[in-house]
C-alpha positions in Angstrom: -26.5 -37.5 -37.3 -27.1 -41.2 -37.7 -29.7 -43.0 -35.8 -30.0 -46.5 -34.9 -33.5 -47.4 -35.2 -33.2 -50.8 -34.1 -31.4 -54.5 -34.2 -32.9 -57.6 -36.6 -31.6 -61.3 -35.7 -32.4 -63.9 -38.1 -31.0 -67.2 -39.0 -29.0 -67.4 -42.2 -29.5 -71.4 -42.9 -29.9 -71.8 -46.5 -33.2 -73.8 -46.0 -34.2 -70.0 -45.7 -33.1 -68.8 -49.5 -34.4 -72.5 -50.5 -38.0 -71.9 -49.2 -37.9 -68.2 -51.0 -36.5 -69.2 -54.1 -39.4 -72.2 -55.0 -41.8 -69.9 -53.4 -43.0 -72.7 -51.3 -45.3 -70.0 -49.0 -48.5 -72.3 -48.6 -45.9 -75.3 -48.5 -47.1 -76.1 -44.7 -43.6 -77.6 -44.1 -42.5 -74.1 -45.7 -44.4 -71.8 -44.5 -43.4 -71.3 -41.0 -40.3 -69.4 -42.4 -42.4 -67.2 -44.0 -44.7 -66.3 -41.4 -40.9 -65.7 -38.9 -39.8 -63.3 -41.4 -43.1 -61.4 -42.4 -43.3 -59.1 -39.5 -40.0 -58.4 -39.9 -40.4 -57.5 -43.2 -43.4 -55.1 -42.4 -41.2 -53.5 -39.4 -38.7 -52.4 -41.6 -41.1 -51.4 -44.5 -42.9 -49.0 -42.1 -39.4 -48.0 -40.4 -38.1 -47.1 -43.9 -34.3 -47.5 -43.2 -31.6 -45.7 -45.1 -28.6 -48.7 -44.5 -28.6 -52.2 -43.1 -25.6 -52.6 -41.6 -24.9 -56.5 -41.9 -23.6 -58.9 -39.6 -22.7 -62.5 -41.2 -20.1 -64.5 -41.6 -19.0 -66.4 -45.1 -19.1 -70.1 -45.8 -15.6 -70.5 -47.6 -17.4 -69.0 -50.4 -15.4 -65.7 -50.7 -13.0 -65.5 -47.8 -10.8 -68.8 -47.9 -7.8 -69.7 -45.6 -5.2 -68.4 -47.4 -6.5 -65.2 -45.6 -8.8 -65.0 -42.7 -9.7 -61.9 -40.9 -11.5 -61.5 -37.4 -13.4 -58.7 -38.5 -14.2 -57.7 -42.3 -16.0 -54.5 -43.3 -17.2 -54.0 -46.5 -16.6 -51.1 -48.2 -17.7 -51.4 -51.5 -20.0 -49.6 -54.1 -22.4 -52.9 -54.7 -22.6 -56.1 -53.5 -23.5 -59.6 -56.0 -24.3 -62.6 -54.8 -21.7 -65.4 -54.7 -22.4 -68.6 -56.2 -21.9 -71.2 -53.7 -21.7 -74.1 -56.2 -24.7 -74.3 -58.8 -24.9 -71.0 -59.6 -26.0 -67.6 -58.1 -29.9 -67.1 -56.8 -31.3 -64.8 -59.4 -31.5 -62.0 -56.9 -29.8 -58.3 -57.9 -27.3 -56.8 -56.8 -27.3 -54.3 -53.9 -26.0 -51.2 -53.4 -23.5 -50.5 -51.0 -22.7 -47.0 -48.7 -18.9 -46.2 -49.2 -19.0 -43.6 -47.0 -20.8 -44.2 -44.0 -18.3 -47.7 -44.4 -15.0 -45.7 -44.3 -16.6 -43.8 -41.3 -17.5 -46.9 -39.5 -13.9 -48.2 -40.3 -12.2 -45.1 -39.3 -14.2 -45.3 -35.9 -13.6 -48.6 -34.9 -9.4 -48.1 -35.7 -9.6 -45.6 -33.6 -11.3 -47.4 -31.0 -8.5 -50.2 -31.5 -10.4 -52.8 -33.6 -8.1 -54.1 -36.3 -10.4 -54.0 -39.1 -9.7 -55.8 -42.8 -11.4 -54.1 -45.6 -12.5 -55.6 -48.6 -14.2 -54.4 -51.8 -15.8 -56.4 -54.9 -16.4 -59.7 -52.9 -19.5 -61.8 -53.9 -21.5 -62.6 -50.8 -23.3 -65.8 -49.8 -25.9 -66.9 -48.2 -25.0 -66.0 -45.1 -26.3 -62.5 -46.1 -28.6 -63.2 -49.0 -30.4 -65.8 -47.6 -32.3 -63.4 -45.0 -32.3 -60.7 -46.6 -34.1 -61.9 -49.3 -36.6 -62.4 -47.4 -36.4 -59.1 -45.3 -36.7 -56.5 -48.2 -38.6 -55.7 -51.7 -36.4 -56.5 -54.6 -38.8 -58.3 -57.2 -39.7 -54.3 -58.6 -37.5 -52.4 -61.5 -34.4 -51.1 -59.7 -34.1 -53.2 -57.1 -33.5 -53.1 -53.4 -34.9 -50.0 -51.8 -31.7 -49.8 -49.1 -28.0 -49.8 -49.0 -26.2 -52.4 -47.2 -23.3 -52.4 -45.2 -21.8 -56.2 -44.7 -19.7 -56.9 -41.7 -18.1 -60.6 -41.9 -17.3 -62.2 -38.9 -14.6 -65.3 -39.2 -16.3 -67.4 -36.9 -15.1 -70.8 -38.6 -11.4 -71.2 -38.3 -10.2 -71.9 -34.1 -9.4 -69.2 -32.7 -12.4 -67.2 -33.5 -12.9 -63.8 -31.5 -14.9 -64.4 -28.3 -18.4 -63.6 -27.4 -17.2 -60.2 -25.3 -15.0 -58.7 -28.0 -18.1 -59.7 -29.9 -20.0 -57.3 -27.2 -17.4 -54.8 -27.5 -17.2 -54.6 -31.3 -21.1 -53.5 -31.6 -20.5 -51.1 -28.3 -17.6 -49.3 -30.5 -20.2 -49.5 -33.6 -22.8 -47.3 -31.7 -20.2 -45.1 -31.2 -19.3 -44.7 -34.9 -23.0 -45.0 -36.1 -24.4 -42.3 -34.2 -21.0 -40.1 -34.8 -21.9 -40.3 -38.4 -22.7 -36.7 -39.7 -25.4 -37.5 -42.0 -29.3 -38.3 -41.2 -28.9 -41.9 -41.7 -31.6 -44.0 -40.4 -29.7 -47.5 -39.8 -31.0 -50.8 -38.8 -28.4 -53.6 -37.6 -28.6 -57.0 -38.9 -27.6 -60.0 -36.9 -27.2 -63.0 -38.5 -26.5 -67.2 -37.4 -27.6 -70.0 -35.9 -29.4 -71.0 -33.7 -28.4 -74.3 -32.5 -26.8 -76.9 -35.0 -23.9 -78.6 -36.0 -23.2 -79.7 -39.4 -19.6 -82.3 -39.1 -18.9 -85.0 -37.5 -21.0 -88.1 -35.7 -22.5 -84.8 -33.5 -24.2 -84.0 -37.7 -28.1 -83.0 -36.6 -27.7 -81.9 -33.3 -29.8 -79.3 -31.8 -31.0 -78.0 -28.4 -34.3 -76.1 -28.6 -34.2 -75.8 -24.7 -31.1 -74.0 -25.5 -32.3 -71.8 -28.1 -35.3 -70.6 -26.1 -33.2 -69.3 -23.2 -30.3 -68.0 -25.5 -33.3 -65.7 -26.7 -34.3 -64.6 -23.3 -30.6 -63.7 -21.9 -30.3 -62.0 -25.9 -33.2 -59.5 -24.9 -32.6 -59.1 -21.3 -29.2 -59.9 -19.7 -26.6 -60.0 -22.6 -23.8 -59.9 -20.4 -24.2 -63.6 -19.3 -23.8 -64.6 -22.9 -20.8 -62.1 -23.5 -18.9 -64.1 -20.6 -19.2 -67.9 -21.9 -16.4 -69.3 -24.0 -16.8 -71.1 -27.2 -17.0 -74.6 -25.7 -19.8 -73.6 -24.1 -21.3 -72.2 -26.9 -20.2 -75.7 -28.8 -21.7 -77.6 -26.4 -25.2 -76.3 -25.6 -26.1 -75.3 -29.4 -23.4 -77.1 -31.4 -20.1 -76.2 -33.0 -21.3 -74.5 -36.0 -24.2 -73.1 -33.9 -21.4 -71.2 -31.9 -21.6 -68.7 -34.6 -24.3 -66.7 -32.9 -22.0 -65.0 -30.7 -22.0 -62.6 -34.1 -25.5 -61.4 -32.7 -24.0 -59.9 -30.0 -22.4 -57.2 -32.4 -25.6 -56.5 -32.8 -27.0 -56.1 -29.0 -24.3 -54.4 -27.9 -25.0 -51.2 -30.5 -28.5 -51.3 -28.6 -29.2 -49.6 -25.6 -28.7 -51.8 -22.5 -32.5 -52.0 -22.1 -34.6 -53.2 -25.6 -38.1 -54.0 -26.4 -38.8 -56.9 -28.0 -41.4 -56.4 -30.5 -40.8 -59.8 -32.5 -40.3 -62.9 -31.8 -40.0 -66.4 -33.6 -38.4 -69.9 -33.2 -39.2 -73.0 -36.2 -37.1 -75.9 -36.3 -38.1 -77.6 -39.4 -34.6 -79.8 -40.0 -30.7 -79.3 -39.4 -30.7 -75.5 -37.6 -33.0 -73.4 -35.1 -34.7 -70.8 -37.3 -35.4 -67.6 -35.4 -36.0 -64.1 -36.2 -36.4 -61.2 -33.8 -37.0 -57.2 -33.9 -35.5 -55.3 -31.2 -36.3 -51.8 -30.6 -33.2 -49.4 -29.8 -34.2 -47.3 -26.8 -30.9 -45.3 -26.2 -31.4 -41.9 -25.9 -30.0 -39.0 -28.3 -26.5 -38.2 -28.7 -25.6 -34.7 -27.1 -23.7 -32.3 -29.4 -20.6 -32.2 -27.0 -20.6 -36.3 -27.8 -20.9 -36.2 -31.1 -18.2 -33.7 -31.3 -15.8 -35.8 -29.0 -16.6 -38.9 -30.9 -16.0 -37.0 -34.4 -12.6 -35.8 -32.9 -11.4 -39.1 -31.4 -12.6 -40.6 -35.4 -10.2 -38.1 -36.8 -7.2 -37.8 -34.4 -4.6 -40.1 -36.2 -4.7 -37.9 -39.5 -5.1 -34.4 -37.9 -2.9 -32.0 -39.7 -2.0 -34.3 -42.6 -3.5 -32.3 -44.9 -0.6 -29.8 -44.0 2.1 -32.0 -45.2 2.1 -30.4 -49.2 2.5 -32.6 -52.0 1.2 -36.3 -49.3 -2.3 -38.2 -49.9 -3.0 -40.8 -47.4 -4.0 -43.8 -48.8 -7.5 -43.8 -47.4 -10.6 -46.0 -47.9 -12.4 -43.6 -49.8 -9.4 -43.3 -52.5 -9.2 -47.5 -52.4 -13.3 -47.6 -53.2 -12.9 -44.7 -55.9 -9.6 -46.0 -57.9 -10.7 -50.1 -57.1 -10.7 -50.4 -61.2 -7.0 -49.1 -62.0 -5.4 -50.4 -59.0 -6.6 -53.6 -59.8 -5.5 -53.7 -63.2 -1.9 -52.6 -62.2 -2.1 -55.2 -59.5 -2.6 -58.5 -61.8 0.7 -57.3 -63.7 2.0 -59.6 -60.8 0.6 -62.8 -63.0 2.9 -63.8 -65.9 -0.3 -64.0 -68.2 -1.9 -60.6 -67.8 2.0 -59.1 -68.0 2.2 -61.2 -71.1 -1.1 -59.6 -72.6 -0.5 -56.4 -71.6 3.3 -55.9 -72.9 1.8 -57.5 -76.3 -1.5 -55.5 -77.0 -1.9 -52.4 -74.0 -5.0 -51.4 -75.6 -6.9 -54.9 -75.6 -6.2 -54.9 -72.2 -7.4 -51.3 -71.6 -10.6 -52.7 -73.1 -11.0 -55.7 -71.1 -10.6 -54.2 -67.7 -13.2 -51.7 -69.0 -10.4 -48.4 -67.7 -12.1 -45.1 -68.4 -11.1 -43.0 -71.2 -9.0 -40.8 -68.5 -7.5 -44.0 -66.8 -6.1 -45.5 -70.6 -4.9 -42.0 -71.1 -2.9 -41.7 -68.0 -1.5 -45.1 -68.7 -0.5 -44.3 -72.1 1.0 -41.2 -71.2 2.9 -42.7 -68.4 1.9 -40.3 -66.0 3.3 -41.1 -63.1 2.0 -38.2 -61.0 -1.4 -38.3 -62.6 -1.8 -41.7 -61.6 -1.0 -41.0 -58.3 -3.5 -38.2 -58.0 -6.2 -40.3 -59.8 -6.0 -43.1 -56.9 -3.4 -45.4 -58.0 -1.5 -46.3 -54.9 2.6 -46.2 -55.7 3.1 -49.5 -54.8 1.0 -50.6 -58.0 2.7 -48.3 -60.2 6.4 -49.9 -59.3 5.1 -52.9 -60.8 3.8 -51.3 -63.9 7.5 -49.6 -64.2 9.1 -53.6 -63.6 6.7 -54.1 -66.4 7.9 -51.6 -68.6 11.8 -51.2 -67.3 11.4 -47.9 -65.6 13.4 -48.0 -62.3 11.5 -46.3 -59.0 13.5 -43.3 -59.2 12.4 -42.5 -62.5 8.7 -42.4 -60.9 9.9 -40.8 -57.4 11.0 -38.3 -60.3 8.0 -37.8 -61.6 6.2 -37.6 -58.9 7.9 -34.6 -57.8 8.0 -32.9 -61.8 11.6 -33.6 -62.0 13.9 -34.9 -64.3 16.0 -38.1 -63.2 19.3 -36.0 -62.8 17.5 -33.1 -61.2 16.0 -35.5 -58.7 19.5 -37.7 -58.3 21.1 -35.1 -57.4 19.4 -34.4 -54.2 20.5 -38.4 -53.2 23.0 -39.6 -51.5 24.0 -41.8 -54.0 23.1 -40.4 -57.1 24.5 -43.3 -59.5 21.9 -45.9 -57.3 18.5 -47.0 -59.7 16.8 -49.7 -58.5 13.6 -51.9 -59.8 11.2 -54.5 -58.1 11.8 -56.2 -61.3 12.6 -59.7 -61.6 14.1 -62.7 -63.4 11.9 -61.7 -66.4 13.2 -58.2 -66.4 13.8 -56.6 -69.9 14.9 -53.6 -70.7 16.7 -52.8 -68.4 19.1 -50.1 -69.6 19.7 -48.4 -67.0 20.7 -51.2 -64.4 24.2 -51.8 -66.3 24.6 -47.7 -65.9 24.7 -45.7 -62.9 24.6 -42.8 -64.5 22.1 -43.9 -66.8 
């Protein structure tokens, strides 16, 4: 089973990724931040983690306001960095776990924490910039761990409190350690400390603050769990209320931690502090693990019974991201455009695999299905194309249309999601068409 092997907090200021990126080590204004993050580093290289499972939160970078989530687990193959401006940090890419993710989501739905999802996002410095300097990536192939990115909206009022906070990371220890694989995991807390970066408040901090926020972090996390956001607002600033995201963290520890690193530098706008904890909790028994792992699965128990169904899971989103994004952008007038005038450029352009542009080609409604394409994806391609839905609910089952009509109630009634642009549409002006 998975094991936790301990909790990381760090700040995610940018002054961080700065410092790294001009290698400004014997900088003395600099090197502070380096000598915070350099035990770290050597605790994980000895610890020799399998997955980092990432709290941060974005910076309107890739999650804007036309959609903001609470609680966003990745579940994606690889993550890039987002360029927040000037371009991307010349840092790879890291690899992502898709299937300790879809456990981890599965848990915490279960355990009643409405998760978002989200796949192919670029992520910012809220991740990069501490984990740059927390693991090797300067060598041939990269970063040496997986990483599992947890965003936390924290910047749009109302943000979830400091308890549900709490709660999220006591439902994560639940899903880590009910994780059938060996995994050796290490949880990532990222934020603050105390700043605020609007306003005539601009440049506030409270190291007073930030020394006792570390104490109550390490030894009585429950005081923090109960204050409100104001009070986080007011004692480490507004933006500084973000480190209510490291108590996702401490509450997937055990109740009692050891500290074995500390640091605090405050060189300019935020409080720069890095901490390991170690996780002291004691095994999971079989009969847990086996409660967990049935309370995980309960929802789609016996599914697999219903012939001829596949549950749109996260594990058939990750796999089929590539063709169920292509059929999705047939919902923008300029990629229908290209695609009705040249399929096979735009097979090429989306980079489909040689089974994916065959299915298409073939129209094969069921094969689709059954490679990952979700149906509401294919309705739009058969707008696209002026094939009604029951020509594809046809399909599906291996059926003509007349075979399948006739087990309707109203056999003469073909319908489309098409629009004003339809074409085509031959079958619209004939019920019995």
């Amino acid at each position: 089973m998975a094991t936790i092997i301990g909790g990381i907090a760090a700040s995610h200021t940018p002054t961080i990724g700065f410092a790294y990126d001009r290698d400004k080590r014997d900088d003395p204004v600099w090197a502070p931040i380096f000598a915070a993050f350099d035990p770290v580093r050597a605790w994980l290289a000895q610890q020799k983690p399998d997955v980092l499972l990432f709290i941060h939160n974005d910076h309107v970078t890739s999650f804007f306001f036309d959609h903001y989530s609470a609680f966003s687990l990745g579940v994606g193959e690889q993550w890039e960095v987002a360029d927040e401006g000037a371009g991307a940090r010349d840092l790879p890419a890291i690899g992502g776990d898709p299937a300790f993710a879809a456990h981890l989501g599965r848990s915490l739905m279960a355990d009643e924490f409405d998760m978002s999802f989200f796949q192919r996002r670029p992520l910012d410095h809220g991740c990069f910039s501490p984990l740059s300097m927390l693991c090797p990536h300067e060598q041939a192939g990269g970063w040496l761990v997986k990483l599992v990115p947890l965003q936390v909206g924290v910047l749009q009022f109302p943000i979830p409190t400091a308890r549900r906070c709490f709660r999220l990371g006591q439902a994560l220890r639940r899903a880590i350690e009910s994780y059938p694989e060996p995994l050796r995991v290490a949880i990532v807390a990222t934020g603050g400390l105390s700043h605020q970066v609007h306003g005539e408040r601009a440049g506030f901090n409270n190291t007073e603050w930030d020394q006792r926020f570390l104490d109550l972090f390490e030894r009585d996390p429950e005081r923090l769990a109960q204050m409100t956001h104001a009070e986080y607002a007011e004692l480490g600033g507004v933006e500084g209320a973000e480190v209510i995201m490291w108590l996702v963290m401490r509450g997937a520890l055990s109740s009692q931690v050891r500290c074995l690193h500390r640091s605090y530098y405050l060189p300019s706008m935020t409080g720069i502090a890095t901490a390991v904890y170690q996780n002291l909790a004691q095994p999971t028994t079989a009969a847990e693990q086996q409660r967990q792992a049935a309370h995980v699965n309960a929802q789609l128990a016996g599914v697999e019974k219903l012939q001829g169904s596949y549950p749109f899971t996260l594990e058939r989103s990750v796999g089929a991201y590539r063709i169920n994004q292509f059929l999705h952008a047939l919902i923008e007038p300029v990629h229908r455009a290209a695609f009705l005038a040249d399929e096979e450029a735009e097979f090429a352009r989306a980079g489909l695999s040689d089974t994916e542009r065959e299915l298409l080609r073939r129209r094969d409604w069921r094969g689709l299905m059954h490679h990952g394409a979700i149906f509401f994806v294919l309705e739009k391609l058969g707008a696209v194309i002026g094939v009604s839905n029951l020509h594809i609910y046809a399909a599906m089952r291996g059926q003509s249309l007349e075979e399948f009509q006739r087990t309707r109630n109203a056999p003469g009634a073909l319908y489309s999601v098409a629009g004003k642009e339809a074409t085509g549409l031959s079958w619209a002006s004939s019920p019995t068409a």
